[in-house]
LUMNU-444819 format. One record per atom (N, C-alpha, C): residue number from 1; atom name; x negated, y negated, z. Coordinates in nm, 4 decimals, padded with zeros to 6 digits. Atoms other than C-alpha are relative to their C-alpha. Layout:
<nodes>
[node NUM; CA; [X; Y; Z]]
...
</nodes>
This chain:
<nodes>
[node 1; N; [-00.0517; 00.1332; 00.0239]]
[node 1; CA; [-16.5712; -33.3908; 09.7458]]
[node 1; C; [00.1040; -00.0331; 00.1077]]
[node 2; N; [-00.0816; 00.0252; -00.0496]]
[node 2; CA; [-16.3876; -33.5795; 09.9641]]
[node 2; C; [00.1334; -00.0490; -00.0354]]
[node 3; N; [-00.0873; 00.0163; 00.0676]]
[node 3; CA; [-16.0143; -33.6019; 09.9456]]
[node 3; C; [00.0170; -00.1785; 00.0631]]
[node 4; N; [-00.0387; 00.1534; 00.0473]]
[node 4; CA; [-15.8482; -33.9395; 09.9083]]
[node 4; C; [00.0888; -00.0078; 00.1898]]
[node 5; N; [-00.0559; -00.0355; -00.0806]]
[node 5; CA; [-15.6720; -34.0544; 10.2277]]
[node 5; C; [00.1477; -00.1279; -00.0278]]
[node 6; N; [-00.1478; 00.0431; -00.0203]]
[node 6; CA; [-15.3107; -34.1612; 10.3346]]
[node 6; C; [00.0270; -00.1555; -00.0598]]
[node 7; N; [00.0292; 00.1377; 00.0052]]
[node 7; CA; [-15.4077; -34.5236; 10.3161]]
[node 7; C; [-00.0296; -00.0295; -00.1229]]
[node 8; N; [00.0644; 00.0149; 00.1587]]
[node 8; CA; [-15.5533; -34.5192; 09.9868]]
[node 8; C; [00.1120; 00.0017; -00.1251]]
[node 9; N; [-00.1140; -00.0447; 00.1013]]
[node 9; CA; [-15.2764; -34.3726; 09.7994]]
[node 9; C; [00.1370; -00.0873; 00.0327]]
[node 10; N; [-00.0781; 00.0804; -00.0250]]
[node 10; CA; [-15.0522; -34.6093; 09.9586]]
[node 10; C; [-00.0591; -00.1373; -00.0574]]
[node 11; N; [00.0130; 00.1160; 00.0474]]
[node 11; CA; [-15.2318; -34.9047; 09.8853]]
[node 11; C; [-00.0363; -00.0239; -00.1453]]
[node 12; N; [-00.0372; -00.0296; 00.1636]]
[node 12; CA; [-15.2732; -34.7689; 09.5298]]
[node 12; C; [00.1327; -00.0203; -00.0356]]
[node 13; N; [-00.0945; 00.0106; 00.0411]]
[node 13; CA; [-14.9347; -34.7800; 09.4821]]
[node 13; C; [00.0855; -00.1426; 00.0122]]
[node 14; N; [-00.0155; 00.1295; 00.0388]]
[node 14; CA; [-14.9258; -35.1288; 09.5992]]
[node 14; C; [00.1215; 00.0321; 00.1730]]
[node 15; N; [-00.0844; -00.0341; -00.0708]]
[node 15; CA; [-14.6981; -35.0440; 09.9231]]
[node 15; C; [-00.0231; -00.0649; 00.1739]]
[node 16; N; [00.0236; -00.0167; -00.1762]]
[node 16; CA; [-14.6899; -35.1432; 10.3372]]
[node 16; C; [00.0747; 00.1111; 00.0773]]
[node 17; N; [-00.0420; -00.1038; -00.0818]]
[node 17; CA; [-14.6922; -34.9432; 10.6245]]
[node 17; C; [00.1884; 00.0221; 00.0219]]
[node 18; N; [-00.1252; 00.0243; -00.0239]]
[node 18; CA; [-14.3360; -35.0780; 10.6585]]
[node 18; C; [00.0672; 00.0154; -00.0893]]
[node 19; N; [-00.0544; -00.0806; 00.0930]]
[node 19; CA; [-14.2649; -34.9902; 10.3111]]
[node 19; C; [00.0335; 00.1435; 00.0042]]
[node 20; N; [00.0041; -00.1538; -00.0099]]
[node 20; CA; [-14.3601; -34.6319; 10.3044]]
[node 20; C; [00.0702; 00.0172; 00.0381]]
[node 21; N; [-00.0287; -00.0611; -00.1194]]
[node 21; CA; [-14.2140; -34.5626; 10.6574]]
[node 21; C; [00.1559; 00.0000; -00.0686]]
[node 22; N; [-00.1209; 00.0353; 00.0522]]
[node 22; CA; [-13.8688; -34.7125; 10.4784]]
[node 22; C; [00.0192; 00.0742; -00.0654]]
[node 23; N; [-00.0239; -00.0873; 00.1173]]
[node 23; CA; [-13.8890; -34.5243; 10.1686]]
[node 23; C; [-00.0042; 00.1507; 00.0268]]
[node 24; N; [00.0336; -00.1209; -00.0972]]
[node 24; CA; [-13.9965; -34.2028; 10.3781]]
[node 24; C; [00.1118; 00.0762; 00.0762]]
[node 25; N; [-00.0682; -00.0220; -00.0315]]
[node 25; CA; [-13.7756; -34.2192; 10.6089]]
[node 25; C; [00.0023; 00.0329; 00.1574]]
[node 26; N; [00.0623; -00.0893; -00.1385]]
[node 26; CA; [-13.9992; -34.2020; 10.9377]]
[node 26; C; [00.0050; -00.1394; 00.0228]]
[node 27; N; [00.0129; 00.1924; -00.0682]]
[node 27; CA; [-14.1068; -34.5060; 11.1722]]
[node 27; C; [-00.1444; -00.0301; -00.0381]]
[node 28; N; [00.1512; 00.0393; 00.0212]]
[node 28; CA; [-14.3868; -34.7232; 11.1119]]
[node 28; C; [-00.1182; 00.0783; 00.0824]]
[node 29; N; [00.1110; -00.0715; -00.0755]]
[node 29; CA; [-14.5836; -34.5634; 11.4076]]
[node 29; C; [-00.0429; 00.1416; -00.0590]]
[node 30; N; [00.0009; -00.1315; 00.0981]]
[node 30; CA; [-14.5536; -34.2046; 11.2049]]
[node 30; C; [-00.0890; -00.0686; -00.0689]]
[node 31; N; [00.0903; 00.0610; 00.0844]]
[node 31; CA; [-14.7098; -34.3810; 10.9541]]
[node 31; C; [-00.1521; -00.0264; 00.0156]]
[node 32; N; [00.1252; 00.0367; -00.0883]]
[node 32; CA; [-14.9980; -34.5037; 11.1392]]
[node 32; C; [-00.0591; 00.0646; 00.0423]]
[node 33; N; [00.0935; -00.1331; -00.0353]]
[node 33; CA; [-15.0847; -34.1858; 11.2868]]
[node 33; C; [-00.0424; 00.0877; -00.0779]]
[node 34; N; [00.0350; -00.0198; 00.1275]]
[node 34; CA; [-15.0598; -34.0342; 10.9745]]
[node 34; C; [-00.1303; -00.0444; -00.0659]]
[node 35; N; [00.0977; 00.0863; 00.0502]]
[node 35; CA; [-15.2934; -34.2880; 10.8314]]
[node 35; C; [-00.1286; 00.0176; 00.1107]]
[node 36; N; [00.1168; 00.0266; -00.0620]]
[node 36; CA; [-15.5408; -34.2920; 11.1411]]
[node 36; C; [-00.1083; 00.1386; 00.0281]]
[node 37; N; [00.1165; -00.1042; -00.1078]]
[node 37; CA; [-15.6174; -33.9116; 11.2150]]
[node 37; C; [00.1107; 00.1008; -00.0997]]
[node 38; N; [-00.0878; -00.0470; 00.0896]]
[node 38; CA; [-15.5056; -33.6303; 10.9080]]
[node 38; C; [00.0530; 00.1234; 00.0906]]
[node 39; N; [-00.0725; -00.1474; -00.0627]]
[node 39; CA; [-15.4281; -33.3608; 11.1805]]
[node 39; C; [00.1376; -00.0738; 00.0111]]
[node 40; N; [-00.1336; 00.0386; -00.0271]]
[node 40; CA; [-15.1053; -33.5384; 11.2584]]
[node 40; C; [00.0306; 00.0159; -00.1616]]
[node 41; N; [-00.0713; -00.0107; 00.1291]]
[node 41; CA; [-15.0281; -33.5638; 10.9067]]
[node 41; C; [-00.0013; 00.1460; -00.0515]]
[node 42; N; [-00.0164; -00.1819; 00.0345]]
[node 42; CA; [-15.0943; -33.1414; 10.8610]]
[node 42; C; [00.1073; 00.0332; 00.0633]]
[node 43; N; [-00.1179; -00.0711; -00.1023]]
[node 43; CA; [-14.8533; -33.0980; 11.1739]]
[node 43; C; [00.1162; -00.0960; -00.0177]]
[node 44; N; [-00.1416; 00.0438; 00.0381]]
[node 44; CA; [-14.6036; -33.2955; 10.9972]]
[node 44; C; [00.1024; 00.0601; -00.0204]]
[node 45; N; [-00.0928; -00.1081; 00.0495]]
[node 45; CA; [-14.2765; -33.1561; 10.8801]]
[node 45; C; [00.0068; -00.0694; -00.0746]]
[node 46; N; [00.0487; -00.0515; 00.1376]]
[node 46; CA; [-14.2771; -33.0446; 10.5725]]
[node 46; C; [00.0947; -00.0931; -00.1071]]
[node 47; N; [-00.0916; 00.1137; 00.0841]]
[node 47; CA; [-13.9928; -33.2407; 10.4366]]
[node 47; C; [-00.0481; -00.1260; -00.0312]]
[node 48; N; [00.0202; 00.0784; 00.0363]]
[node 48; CA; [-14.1501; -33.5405; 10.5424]]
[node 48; C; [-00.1207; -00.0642; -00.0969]]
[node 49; N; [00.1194; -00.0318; 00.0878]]
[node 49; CA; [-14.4658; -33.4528; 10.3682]]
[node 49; C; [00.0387; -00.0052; -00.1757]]
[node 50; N; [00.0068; -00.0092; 00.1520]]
[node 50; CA; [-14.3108; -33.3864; 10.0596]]
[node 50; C; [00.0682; -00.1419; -00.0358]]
[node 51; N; [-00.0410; 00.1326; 00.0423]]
[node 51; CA; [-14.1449; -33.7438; 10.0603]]
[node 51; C; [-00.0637; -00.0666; -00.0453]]
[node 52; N; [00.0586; 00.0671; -00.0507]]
[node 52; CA; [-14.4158; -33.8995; 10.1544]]
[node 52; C; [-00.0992; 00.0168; -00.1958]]
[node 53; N; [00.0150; -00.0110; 00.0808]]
[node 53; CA; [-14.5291; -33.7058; 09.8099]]
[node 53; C; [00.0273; -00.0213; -00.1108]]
[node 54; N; [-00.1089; 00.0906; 00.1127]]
[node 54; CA; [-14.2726; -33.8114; 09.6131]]
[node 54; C; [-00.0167; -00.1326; -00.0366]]
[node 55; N; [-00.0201; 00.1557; 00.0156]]
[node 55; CA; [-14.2805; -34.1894; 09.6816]]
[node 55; C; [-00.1766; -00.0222; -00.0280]]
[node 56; N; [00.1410; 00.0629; 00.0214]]
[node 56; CA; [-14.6739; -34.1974; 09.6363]]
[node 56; C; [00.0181; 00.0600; -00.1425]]
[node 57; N; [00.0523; -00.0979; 00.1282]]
[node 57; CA; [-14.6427; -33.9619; 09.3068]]
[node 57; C; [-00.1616; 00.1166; 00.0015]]
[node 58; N; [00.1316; -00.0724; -00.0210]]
[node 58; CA; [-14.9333; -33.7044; 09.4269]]
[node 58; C; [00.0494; 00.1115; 00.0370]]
[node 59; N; [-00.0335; -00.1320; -00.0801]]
[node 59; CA; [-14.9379; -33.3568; 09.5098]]
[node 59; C; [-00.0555; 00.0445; 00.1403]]
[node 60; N; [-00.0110; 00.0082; -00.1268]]
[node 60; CA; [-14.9033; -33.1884; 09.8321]]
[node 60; C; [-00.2083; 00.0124; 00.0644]]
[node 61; N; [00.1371; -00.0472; -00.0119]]
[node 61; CA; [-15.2734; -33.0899; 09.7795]]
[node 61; C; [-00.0839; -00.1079; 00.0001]]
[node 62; N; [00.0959; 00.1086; -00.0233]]
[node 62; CA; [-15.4123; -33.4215; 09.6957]]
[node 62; C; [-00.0324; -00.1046; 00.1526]]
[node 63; N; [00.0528; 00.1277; -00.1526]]
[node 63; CA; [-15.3150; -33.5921; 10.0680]]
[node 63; C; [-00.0174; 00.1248; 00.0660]]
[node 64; N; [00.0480; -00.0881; -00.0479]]
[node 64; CA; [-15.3734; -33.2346; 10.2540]]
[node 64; C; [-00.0882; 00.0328; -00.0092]]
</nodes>
């Protein structure tokens, strides 16, 4: 099964790129790369990963 991606769980939650990035704590472009290609989002740091987990409500497993 395929997992869910960055984009999805953001726009589930009803959110913009310019939200997130705010609530996160990164820049919109983070965001975006994140969202466009999930290796950048694996070679994230880890902190911001788990924010990024926090403010969507998902675990680290569901966007990895």
């Amino acid at each position: 099964m395929k997992k869910k991606s960055l984009t999805f769980y953001r726009n589930q939650r009803g959110l913009t790129v310019a939200e997130l990035a705010k609530k996160v704590g990164v820049s919109v472009r983070s965001i975006r790369y994140w969202e466009a290609d999930k290796e950048y989002l694996r070679n994230a740091k880890v902190c911001n990963v788990l924010k990024l987990c926090k403010v969507l409500r998902i675990s680290v497993n569901e966007l990895i």
